[in-house]
C-alpha positions as CSV (number, residue, x, y, z in Angstrom):
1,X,0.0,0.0,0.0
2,X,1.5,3.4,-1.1
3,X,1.3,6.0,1.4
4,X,-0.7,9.3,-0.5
5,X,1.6,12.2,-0.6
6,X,-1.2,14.9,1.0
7,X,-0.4,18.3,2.8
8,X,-0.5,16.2,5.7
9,X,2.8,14.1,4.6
10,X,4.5,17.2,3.4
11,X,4.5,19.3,6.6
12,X,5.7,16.1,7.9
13,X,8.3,16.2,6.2
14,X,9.0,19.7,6.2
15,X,8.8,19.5,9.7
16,X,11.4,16.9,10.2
17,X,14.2,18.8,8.2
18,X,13.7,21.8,10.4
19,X,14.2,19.9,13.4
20,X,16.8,18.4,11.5
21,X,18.3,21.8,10.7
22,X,17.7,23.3,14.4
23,X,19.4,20.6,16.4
24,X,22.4,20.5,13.7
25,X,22.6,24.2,13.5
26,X,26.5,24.0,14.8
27,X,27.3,22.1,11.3
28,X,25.6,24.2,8.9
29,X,28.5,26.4,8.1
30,X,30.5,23.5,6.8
31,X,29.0,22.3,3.6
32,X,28.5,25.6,2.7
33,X,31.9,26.5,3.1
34,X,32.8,22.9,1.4
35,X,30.4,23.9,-1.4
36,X,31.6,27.2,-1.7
37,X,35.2,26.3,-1.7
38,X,34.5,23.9,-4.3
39,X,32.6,26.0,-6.7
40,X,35.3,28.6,-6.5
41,X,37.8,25.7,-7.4
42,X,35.8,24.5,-10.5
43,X,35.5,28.2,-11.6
44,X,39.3,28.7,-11.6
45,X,40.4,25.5,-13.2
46,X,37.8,25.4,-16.1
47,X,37.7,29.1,-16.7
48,X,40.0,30.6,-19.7
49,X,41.4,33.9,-19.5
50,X,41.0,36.2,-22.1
51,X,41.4,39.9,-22.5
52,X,40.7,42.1,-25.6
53,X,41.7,45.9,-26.9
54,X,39.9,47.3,-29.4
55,X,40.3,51.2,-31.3
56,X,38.4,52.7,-34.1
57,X,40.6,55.3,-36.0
58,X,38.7,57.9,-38.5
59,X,40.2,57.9,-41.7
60,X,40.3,61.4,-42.8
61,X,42.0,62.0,-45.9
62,X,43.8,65.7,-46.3
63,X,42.8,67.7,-49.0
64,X,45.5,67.6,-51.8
65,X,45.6,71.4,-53.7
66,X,44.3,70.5,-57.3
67,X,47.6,71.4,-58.9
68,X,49.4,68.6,-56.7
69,X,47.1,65.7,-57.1
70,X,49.3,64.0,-59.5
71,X,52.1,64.0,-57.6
72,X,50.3,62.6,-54.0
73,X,48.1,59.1,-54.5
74,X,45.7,58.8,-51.4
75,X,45.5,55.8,-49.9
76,X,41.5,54.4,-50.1
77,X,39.8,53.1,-46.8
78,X,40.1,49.2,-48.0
79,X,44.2,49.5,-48.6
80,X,44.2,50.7,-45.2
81,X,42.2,48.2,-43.4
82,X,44.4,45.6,-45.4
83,X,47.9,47.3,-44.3
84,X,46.6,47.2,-40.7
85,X,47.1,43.0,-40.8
86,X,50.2,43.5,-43.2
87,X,53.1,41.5,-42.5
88,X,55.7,44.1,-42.0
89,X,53.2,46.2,-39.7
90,X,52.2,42.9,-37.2
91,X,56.5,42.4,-37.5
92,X,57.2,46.1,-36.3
93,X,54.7,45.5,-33.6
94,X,56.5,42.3,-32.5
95,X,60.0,44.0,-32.0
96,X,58.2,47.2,-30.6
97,X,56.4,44.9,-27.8
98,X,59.4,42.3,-27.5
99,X,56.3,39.7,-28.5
100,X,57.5,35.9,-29.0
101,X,54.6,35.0,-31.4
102,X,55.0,34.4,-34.8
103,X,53.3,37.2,-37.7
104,X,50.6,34.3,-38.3
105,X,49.5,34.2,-34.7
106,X,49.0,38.0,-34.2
107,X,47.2,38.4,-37.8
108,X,44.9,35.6,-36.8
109,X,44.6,37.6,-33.0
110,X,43.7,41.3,-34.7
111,X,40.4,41.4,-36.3
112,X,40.6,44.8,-38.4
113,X,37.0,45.8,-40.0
114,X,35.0,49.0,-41.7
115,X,31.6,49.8,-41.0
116,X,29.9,50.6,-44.8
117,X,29.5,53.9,-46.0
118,X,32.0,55.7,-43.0
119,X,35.6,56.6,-42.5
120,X,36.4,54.5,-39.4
121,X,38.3,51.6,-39.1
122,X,37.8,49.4,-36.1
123,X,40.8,47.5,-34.6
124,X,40.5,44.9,-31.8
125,X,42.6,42.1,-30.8
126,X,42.1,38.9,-28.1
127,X,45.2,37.2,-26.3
128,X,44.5,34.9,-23.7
């Protein structure tokens, strides 16, 4: 014979854990602690580290006097973006930074993008 789970069997229930709880006050304090100490242990050890950086620079041409535009050639937005990632730029910033990563690393690491129809560029780069 099953016994029916009524509101009577549930305050029973409920009754006994806070007896439970009341005359075991003194040890309440230590699973939490063991719990707490544990969750804090999982976090640290299964967590990854990362930070990131990111910049937007505004491309703003200067104006070139008519009679000189022959002998200047502005750069367009795209050709920047792409010299941002360029070998010899990622290389300068390794022996600026004293950086032990190879140019393949860091270009994979830099995400370099422009927004459609402005002048910005948007730089921003992850290490972990």
């Amino acid at each position: 014979m099953k016994p029916k789970l009524g509101p009577g069997l549930i305050l029973a229930i409920g009754r006994f854990l806070l007896a439970a709880v009341v005359r075991n006050w003194k040890w309440l304090p230590l699973p939490l602690a063991v719990g707490g100490a544990a969750t804090v242990a999982a976090a640290y050890t299964l967590s990854k580290q990362t930070w990131e950086s990111s910049g937007v620079m505004i491309y703003s041409p200067l104006p070139v006097p008519e009679d000189q535009r022959g002998l200047f050639l502005q750069q367009e937005l795209p050709t920047l973006v792409n010299l941002v990632r360029s070998p010899s730029v990622l290389d300068g910033l390794r022996e600026e930074f004293q950086l032990d990563v190879p140019v393949q690393v860091l270009e994979k690491a830099f995400k370099v993008t422009s927004q459609r129809n402005t002048q910005t560029i948007s730089v921003s780069v992850q290490w972990a």
